[in-house]
C-alpha positions in Angstrom: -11.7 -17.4 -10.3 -8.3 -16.3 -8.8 -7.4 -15.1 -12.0 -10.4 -13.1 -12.6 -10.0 -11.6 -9.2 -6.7 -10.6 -9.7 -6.7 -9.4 -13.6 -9.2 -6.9 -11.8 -7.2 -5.6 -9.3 -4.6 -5.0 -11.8 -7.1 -3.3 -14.2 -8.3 -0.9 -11.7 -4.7 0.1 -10.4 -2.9 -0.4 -14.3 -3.4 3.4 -15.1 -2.1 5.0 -12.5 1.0 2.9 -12.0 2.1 3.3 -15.7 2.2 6.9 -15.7 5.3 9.1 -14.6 6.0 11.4 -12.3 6.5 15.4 -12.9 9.5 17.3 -12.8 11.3 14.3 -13.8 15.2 14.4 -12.9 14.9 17.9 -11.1 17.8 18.3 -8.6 16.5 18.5 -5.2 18.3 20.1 -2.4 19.4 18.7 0.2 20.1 14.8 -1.1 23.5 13.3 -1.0 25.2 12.8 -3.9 27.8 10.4 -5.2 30.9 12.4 -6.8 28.6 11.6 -10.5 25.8 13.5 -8.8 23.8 10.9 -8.5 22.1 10.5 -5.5 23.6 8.5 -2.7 20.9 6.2 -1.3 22.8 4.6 0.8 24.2 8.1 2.7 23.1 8.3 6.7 19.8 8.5 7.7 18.5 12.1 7.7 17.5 13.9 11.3 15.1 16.0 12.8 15.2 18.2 15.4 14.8 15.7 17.9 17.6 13.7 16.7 14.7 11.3 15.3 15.0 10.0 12.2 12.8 12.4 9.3 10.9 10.3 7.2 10.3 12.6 4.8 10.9 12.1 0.9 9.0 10.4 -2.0 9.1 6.8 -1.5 7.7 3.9 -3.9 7.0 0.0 -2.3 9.8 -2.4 -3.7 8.8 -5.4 -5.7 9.0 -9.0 -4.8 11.9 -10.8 -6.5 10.8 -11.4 -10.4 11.3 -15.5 -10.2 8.7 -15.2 -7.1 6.4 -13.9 -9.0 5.9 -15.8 -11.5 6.1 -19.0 -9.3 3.1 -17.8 -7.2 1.1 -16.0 -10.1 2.2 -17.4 -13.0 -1.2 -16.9 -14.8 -0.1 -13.0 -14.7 2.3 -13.3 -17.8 0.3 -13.1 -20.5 -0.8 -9.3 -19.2 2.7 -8.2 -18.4 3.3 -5.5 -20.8 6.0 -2.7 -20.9 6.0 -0.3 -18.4 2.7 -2.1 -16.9 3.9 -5.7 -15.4 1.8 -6.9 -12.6 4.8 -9.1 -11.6 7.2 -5.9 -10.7 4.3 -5.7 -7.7 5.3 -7.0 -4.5 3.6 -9.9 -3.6 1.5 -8.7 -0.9 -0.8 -6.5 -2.6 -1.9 -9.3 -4.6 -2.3 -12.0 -1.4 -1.6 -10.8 1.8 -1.2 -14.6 2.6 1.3 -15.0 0.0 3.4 -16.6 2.6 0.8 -18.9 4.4 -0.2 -21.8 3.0 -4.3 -21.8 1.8 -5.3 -24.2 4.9 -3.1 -22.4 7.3 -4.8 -19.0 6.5 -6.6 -17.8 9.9 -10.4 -16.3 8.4 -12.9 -17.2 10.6 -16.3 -18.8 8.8 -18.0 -15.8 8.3 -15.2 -14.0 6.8 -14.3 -17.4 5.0 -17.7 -17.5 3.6 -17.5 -13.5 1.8 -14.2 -14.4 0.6 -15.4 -17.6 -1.0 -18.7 -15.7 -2.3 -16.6 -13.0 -3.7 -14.4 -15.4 -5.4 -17.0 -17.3 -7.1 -19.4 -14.3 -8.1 -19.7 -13.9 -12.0 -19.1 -10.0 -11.7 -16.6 -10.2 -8.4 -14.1 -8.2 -10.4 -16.2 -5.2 -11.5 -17.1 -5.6 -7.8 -13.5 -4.8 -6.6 -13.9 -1.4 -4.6 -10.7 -0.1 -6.6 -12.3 -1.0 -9.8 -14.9 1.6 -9.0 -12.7 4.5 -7.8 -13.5 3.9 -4.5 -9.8 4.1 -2.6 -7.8 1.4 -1.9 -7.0 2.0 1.9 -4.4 0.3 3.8 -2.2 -1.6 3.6 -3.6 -2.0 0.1 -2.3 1.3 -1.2 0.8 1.2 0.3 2.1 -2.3 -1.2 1.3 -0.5 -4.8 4.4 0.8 -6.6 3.1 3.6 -6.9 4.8 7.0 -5.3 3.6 8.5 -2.1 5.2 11.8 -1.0 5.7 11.6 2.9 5.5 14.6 4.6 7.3 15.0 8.4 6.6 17.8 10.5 6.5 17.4 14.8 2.5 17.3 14.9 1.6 15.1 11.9 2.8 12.4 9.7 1.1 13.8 6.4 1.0 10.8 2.8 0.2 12.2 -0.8 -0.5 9.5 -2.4 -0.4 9.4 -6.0 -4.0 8.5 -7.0 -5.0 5.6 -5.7 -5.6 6.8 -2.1 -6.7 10.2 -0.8 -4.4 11.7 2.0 -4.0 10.0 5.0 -2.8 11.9 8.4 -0.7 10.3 10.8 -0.6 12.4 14.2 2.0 12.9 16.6 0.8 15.0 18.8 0.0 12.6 21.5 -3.4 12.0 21.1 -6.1 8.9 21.3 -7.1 7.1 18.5 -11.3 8.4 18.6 -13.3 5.8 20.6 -16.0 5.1 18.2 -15.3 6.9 14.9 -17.1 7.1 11.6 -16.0 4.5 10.3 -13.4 5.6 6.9 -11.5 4.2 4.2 -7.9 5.2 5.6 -8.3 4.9 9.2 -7.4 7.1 11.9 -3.6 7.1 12.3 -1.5 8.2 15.2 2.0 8.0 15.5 5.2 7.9 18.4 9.1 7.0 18.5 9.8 3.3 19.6 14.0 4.7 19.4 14.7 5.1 16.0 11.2 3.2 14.5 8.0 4.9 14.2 5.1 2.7 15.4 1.7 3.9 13.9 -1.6 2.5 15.1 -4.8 2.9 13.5 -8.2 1.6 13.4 -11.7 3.0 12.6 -11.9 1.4 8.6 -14.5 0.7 6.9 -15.5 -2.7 5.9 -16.0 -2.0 2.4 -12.4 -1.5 1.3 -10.1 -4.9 0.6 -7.1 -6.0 2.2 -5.7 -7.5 -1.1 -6.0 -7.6 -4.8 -7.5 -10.9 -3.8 -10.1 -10.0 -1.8 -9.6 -11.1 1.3 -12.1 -9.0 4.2 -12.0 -7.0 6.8 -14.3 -5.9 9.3 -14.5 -2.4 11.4 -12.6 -4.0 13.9 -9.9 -4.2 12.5 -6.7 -2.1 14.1 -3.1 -2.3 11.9 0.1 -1.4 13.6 3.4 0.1 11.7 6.6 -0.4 12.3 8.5 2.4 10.0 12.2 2.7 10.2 14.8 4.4 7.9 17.9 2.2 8.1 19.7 4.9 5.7 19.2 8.1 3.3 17.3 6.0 0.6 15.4 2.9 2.2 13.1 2.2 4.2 11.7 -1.0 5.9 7.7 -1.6 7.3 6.3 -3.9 9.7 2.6 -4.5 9.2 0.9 -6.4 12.1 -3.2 -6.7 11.7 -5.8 -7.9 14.0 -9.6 -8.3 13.1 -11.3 -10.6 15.5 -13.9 -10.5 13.6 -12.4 -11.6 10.7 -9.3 -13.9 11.6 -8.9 -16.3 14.4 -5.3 -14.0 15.0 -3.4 -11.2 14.4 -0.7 -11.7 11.2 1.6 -10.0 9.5 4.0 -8.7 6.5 7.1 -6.8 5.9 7.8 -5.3 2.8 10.7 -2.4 2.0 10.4 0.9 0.2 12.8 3.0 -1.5 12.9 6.2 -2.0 12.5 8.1 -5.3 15.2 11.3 -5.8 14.8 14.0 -7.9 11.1 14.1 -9.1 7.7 14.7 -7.6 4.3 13.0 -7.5 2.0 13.4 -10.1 -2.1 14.4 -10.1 -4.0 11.1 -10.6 -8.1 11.3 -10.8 -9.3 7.9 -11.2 -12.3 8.8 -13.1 -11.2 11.6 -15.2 -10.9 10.0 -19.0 -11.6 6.6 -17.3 -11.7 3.6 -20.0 -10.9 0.3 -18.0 -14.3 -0.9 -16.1 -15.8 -1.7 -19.8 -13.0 -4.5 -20.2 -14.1 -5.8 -16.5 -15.1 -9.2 -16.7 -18.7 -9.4 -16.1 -19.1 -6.2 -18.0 
């Protein structure tokens, strides 16, 4: 059953992370270079106006080490293929637990229950909200290697996301998170400077979307807090901390890294458009 849950997750996402960017090797301005003029990743941490560090850039989640990998999904091999190997993921996206042992994982028994019906349903992988084109939402999207362009102006954090999530808007402008808000599939973000880390809280998700490749659930209560900081030109580490009451006895966490991807730009993804995967679903 894990197996089926997680060949779907990397059926619906498969696609779009095998495809390559636009305006490949295109010079940018602005990015250090080595004396080769390649660019220097490891140069100082770019500035904005207010001294702040400017997150700006395309940026791609790093993948677990490849001996990991295969020790905690090792049924993944035979469907690693060039240029499409589910074990250059990070580990996270397929089990946001990856690090908790099974009977040490905080779902309380309702949430327990879904996870255990979606696990043992015949057709749970055509069921997978990605595997329908419905978006992946966070932190789901952003653990796929897939490139997001971030965008940093004073009022708004703005990610482009290549395909597998629609835009999401992080504000800065000092306002509230909305009270009671429809509930969506990215959240509502908001943003401020803890030094040199931004700390982005959000809540307001729908119930719908997935926390993992896995399945694991969330509710509407659920609120995720970022901790984003650029330790240099070219890398960039994330702090994920979610609590849903309503789904886990206690808040958890993950940190993951990304890197930043020079020289090319994001490419149009429509998850639909020429769309031949959901007839290989198992349950099809």
């Amino acid at each position: 059953m894990v197996r089926r849950m997680m060949v779907a997750a990397m059926i619906c996402v498969g696609a779009a992370a095998s495809v390559s960017a636009q305006w490949i090797h295109y010079p940018v301005p602005g990015i250090p270079r080595t004396r080769d003029g390649k660019p220097d990743l490891s140069a100082a941490t770019p500035k904005g106006a207010n001294g702040k560090p400017d997150l700006s850039g395309i940026w791609s989640t790093d993948p677990t080490p490849f001996a990991e990998m295969e020790r905690l999904f090792p049924f993944f091999t035979p469907f690693a293929v060039p240029g499409d190997d589910p074990r250059m993921f990070t580990k996270y996206f397929m089990d946001v637990f990856a690090d908790v042992r099974p009977e040490d994982v905080p779902m309380r028994p309702e949430a327990a229950l879904l996870f255990k019906e979606r696990m043992a349903a015949a057709d749970s992988a055509r069921e997978a909200p990605t595997a329908r084109c419905f978006p992946a939402g966070i932190p789901m999207g952003d653990l796929l290697p897939l490139p997001r362009r971030v965008i940093h102006t004073p009022g708004v954090l703005a990610v482009l996301y290549e395909g597998i999530n629609p835009h999401r808007m992080i504000y800065l402008d000092g306002r509230s998170l909305p009270v009671d808000p429809q509930p969506a599939w990215m959240g509502y973000s908001v943003g401020k400077w803890d030094g040199d880390t931004m700390v982005v809280e959000s809540s307001g998700f729908s119930d719908r979307s997935w926390l993992d490749g896995m399945g694991h659930p969330r509710s509407e209560a659920t609120r995720i807090t970022e901790r984003l900081r650029r330790r240099d030109f070219g890398h960039m580490e994330v702090d994920v901390t979610i609590d849903d009451p309503k789904s886990y006895t206690k808040p958890f966490s993950l940190r993951y890294t990304q890197t930043l991807v020079p020289d090319t730009d994001i490419l149009e993804y429509i998850c639909t458009e020429n769309e031949k995967d959901s007839v290989h679903l198992p349950g099809k």
